[in-house]
N, C-alpha and C positions, 0 to 999 in steps of 0.2 A: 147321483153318487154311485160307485162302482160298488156293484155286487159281496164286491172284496170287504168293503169298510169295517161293518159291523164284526167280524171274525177278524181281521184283522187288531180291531180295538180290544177284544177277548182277549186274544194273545199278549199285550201288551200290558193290559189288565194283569195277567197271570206274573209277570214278572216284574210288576212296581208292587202288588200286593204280600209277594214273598221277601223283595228286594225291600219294601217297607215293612214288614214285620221283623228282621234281621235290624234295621235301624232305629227302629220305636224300641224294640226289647232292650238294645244295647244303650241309646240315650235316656229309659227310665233305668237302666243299671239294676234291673232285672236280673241279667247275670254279669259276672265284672268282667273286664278287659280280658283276662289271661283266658276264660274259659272262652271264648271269639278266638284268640290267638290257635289255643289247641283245636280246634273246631276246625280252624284255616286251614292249619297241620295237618288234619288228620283227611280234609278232601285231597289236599294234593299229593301228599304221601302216602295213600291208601285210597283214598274212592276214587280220586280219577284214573289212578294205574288199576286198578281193578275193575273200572266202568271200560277203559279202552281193549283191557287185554279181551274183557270177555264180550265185546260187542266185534273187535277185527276179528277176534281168532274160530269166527262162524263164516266169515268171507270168503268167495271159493279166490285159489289161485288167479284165475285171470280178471280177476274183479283188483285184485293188488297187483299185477303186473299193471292194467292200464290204469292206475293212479299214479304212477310216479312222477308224469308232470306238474301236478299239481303242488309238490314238495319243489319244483323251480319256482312255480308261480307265486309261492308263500316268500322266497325268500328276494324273488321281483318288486312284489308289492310293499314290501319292508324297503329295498331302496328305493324306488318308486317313492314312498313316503317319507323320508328322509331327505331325499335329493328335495323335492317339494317342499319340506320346514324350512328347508338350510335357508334358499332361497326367498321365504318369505321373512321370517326371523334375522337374515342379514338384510336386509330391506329395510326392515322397523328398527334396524340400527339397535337391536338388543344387546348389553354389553356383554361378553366372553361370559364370565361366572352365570347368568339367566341365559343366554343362549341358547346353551347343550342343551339344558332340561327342557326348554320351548318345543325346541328340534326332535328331541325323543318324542316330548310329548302329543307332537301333531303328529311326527312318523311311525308310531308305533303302536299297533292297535291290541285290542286285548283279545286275541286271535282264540283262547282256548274256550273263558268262563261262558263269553257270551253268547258267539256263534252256535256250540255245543248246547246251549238251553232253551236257543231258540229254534234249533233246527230238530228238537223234541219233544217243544210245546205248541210251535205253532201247525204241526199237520194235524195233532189232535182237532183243534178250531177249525182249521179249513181242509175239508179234506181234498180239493184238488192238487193241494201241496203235498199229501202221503201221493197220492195214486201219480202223481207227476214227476216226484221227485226220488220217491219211495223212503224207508224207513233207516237202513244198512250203509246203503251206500253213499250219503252224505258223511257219516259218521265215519266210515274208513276215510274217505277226503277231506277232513277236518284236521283225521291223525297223521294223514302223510304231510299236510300241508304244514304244522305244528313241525314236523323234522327237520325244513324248510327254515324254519323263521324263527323257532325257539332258541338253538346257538345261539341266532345273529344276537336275539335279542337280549342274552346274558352276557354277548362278549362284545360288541358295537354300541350296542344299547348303553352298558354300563363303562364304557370309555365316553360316550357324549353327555354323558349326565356328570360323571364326576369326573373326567377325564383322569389322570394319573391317582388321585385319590378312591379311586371303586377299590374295591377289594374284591373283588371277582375270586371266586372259590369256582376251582377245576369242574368239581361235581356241579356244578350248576350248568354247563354246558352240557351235563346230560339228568336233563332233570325226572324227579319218578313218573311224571306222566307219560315223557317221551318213554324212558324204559317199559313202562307199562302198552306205550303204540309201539316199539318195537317186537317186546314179547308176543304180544297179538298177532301181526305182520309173521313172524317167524312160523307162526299153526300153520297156514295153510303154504308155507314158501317150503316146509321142511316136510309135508305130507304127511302127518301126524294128527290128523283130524277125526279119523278112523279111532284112533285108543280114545282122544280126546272127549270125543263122544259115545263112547261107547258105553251103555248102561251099567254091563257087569262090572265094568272098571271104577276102581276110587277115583279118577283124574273127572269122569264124568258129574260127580257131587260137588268136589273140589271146584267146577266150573261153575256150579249150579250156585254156589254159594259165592262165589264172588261177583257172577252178576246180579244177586240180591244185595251185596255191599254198593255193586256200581249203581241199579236203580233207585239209591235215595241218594245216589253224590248229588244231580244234579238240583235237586230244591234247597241244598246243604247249600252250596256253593251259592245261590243268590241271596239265602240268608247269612252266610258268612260277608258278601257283597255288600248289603246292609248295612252291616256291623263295621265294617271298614268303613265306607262313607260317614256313620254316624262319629266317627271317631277320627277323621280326619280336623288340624286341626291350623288354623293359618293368624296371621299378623294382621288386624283389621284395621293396622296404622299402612298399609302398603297397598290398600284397597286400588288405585286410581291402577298401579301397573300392575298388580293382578288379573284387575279386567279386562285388561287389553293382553294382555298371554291367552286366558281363556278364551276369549273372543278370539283369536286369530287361531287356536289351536280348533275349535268349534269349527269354526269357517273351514279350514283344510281339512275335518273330520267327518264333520255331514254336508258338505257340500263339496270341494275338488277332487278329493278321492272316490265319492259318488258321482262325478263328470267322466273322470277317468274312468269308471266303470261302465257308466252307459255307452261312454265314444268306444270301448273293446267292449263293447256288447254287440252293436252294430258293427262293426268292424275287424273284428276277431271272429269272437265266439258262435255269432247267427250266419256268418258266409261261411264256417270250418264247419257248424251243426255239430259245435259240443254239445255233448251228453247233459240233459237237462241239469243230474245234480250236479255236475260241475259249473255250471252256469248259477245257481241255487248256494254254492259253498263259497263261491269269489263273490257275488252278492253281500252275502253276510260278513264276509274279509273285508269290505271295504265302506260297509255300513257299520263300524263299531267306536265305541270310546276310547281314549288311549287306553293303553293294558297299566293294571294296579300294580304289573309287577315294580314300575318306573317309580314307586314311593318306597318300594323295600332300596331300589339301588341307590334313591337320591339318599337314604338314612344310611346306608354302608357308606358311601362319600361324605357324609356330612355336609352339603352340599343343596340349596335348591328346593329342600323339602317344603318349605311356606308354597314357593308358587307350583309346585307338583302336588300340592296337598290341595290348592282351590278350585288348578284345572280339574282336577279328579273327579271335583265336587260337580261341578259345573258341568262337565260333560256327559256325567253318568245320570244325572239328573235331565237335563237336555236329551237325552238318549231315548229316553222311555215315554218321552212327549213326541221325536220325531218319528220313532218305529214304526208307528201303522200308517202313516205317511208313505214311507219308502218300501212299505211292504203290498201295500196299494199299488205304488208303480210299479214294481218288478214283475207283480202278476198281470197287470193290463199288458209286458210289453209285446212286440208281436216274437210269436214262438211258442208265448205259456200258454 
């Protein structure tokens, strides 16, 4: 067994134990619905823009000038993943109204909650992954890649799920996490890192305290994850084509877009000798479950919600049984 296993399984561990206290709390009704709602609220419009601002805006300049590819590559991998549903889901002859949502739901990963928790909890376990990958700079390549792929995924995303029926709201094309990774991005592009930190200055407390708000967002966020799954809620007269959505969106999830990853591992990234964490951040992009945002668009469409409420279920669940699997490979491959 590879070296890797047992911290690997820690890691995993860490995030079904929080990801399951978020879900047991919420289905003994513990606390009700609406305080999970606010809770949801309050990571994405306040911890995550406050975990992003105050973890970019310590980055030097050329550490953000050589990330910007990786905001192409976010927004690659999102058609890359869509062109691949379309393709399988027109195949399985899915009719128009289940299609879209199939299509989102295999092509669209949940590029912010999970990457971001994992690429926090698992160097603690294995430390070849801090000293390899380091601490900083995945976390700035997570926030460029998110500028990449977050549009697509409030303005593409929510035309294939409800088609004419989304109601797409302008501000969601720029949603507080992304303002909170651009605000970041701007310290060190505008040279202002100097006041920023500076002790005598108020801006340097003012920093001090938001990245106290950003280091509990992310255990918030797998308990708010919880809580959504436990609360996810579907039609178990529909059971038979359920399964077969989940299952096909699973199979393009943990398996093609993880093919696609190793064939541009070998073939890209190890003959260019990209920068390990860039190798480490497209890793966990294309190791993930579809994104939760796909059950707020299917509910603004009215649209779809049954079978984007079971793949959700299924694949977040499935997620945390394949992880130390895929985390195993990535550290055996040749390069780590």
């Amino acid at each position: 067994m590879s070296a890797y296993a047992i911290p690997a399984f820690y890691a995993a561990a860490q995030l079904f134990l929080l990801t399951g206290l978020g879900f047991v709390i919420r289905r003994s009704n513990i606390w009700p619905r609406p305080f999970f709602t606010q809770l949801s609220s309050l990571v994405v419009r306040i911890g995550l823009p406050a975990y992003f601002f105050a973890a970019l805006s310590r980055t030097s300049l050329d550490q953000v000038l050589g990330a910007w590819p990786v905001a192409l590559a976010g927004a690659a991998i999102f058609l890359i993943g869509i062109a691949l549903s379309a393709l399988i889901f027109t195949a399985l002859r899915f009719a128009p109204p289940d299609r879209g949502a199939a299509i989102a739901l295999g092509g669209i990963g949940n590029s912010a909650y999970i990457p971001l928790t994992v690429a926090e909890i698992v160097p603690v376990t294995i430390p070849l992954v801090a000293e390899r990958f380091g601490s900083s700079q995945p976390i700035l390549l997570i926030g460029v890649y998110l500028i990449g792929f977050s549009p697509l995924l409030w303005s593409v995303g929510s035309a294939i799920v409800g088609g004419h029926r989304g109601r797409l709201k302008p501000g969601q094309l720029l949603s507080p996490p992304v303002i909170g990774i651009l605000a970041g991005l701007a310290v060190p592009l505008l040279g202002v890192q100097r006041w920023l930190f500076d002790p005598a200055l108020p801006f340097y407390h003012v920093h001090a305290a938001l990245h106290q708000v950003g280091s509990i967002t992310l255990p918030l966020i797998l308990i708010a994850l919880g809580s959504f799954i436990a609360d996810l809620q579907f039609n178990r007269q529909r059971d038979a084509h359920l399964r077969v959505s989940a299952l096909a969106v699973s199979i393009i999830r943990f398996a093609l877009l993880p093919a696609i990853y190793y064939a541009g591992y070998f073939l890209v990234l190890l003959p260019l000798n990209a920068a390990p964490a860039v190798r480490w951040v497209l890793f966990l992009q294309t190791h993930i479950p579809p994104a939760t945002s796909l059950s707020v668009l299917a509910s603004f469409a009215g649209v779809n919600e049954q079978q984007t409420a079971f793949t959700l279920l299924v694949t977040n669940v499935l997620y945390l049984v394949v992880l130390p699997l895929y985390l195993i490979l990535f550290l055996s491959l040749p390069g780590m």
